[in-house]
PANU-357762 format. One record per residue: residue number from 0; x negated, y, z negated of N, C-alpha, C in turn. Coordinates in steps of 0.05 Angstrom, whole numbers, m for minus. Example, Ala and Ser with C-alpha at 12.3 -4.5 7.8 and 13.67 -1.06 7.14 Angstrom:
! residues 2
0	m264	m114	m156	m246	m90	m156	m264	m66	m156
1	m257	m45	m142	m273	m21	m143	m258	1	m157
//
This chain:
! residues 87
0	227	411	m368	212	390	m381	222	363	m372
1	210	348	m355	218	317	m350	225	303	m377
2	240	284	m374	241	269	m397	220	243	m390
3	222	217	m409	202	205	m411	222	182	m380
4	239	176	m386	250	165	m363	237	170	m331
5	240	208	m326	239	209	m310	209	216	m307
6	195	219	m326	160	213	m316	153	182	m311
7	162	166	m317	152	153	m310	158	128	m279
8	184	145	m273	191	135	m234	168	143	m219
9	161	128	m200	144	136	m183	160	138	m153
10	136	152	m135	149	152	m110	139	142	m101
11	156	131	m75	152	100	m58	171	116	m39
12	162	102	m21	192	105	10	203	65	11
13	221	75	m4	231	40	m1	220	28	m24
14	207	9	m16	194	m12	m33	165	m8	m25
15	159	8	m11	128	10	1	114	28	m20
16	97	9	m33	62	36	m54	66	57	m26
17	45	81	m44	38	100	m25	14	95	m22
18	m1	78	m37	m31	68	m27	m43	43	m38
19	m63	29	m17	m66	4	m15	m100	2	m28
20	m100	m13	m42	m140	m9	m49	m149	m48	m36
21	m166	m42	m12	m173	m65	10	m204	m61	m3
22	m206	m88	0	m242	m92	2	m239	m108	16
23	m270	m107	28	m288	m121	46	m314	m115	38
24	m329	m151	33	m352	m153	30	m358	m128	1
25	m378	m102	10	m391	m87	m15	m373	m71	m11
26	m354	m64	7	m331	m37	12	m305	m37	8
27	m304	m28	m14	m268	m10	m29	m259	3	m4
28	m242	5	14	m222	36	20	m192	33	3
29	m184	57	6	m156	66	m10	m147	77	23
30	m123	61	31	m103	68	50	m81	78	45
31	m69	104	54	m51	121	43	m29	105	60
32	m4	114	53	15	106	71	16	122	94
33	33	116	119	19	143	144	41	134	158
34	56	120	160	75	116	172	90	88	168
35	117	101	164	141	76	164	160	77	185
36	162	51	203	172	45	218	200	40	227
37	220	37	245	242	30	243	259	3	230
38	239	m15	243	247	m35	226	233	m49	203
39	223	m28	188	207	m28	154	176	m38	160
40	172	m44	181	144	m51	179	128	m17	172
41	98	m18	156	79	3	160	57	8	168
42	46	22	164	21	25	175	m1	43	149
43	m26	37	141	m38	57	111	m58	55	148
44	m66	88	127	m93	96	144	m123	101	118
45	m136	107	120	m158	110	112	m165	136	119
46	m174	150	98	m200	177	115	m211	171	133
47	m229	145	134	m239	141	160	m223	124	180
48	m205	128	185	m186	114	204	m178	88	211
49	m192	65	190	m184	42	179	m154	39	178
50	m137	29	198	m108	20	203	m99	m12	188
51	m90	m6	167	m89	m29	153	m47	m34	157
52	m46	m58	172	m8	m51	183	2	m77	165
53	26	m63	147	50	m85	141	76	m92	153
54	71	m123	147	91	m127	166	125	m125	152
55	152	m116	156	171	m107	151	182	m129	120
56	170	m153	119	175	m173	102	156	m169	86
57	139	m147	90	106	m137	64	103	m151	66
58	89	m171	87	62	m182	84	40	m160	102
59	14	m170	93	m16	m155	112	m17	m162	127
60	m23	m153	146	m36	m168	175	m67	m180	169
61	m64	m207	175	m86	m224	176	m118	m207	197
62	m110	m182	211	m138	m172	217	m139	m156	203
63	m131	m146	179	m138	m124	170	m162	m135	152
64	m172	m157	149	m198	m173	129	m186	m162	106
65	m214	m183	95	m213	m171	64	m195	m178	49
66	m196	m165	22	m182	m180	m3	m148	m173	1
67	m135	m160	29	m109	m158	25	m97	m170	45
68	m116	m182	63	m105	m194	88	m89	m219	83
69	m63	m226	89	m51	m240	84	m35	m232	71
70	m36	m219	45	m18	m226	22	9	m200	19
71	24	m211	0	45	m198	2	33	m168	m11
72	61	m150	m12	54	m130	m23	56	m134	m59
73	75	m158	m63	82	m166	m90	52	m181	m102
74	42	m192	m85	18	m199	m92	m2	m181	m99
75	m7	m162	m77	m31	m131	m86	m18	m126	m104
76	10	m116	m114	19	m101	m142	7	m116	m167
77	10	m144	m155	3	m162	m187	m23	m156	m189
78	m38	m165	m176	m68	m159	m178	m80	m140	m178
79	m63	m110	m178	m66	m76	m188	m81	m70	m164
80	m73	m75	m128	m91	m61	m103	m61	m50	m97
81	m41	m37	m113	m27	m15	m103	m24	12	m122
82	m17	23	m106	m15	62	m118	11	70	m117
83	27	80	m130	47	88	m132	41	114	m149
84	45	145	m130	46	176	m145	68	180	m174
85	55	191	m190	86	199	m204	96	223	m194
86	118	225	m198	133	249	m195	121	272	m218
//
């Protein structure tokens, strides 16, 4: 039986969500995490293969558009466009 402590850690690799929620224009995707890099930068993919890449200091890459391009990852957490699994 977990206790309440440990229900409520989530999993992350690092400091990285495991998923990113991007709009553009009328379109939501949810980008899973898909790969972490050597020197902390990542990469979220999409079901449909939408490559949305952070850079190692969590910021977005300015081509990824849309409502996450630019901004930190501390920024998407505030504004609730990250996912973090519970254990």
């Amino acid at each position: 039986m977990a206790t309440t402590a440990t229900a409520q850690q989530s999993t992350t690799i690092g400091d990285l969500p495991l998923a990113l929620i991007c709009a553009k224009e009328d379109v939501t995707v949810i980008g899973y995490l898909a790969r972490v890099n050597a020197d902390g930068s990542a990469v979220y993919m999409t079901t449909t293969n939408i490559v949305v890449a952070v850079s190692a200091e969590g910021i977005v890459d300015n081509r990824a558009e849309g409502t996450c391009a630019g901004k930190s990852l501390d920024e998407l957490r505030d504004s609730g466009q990250t996912r973090a699994f519970l254990e």
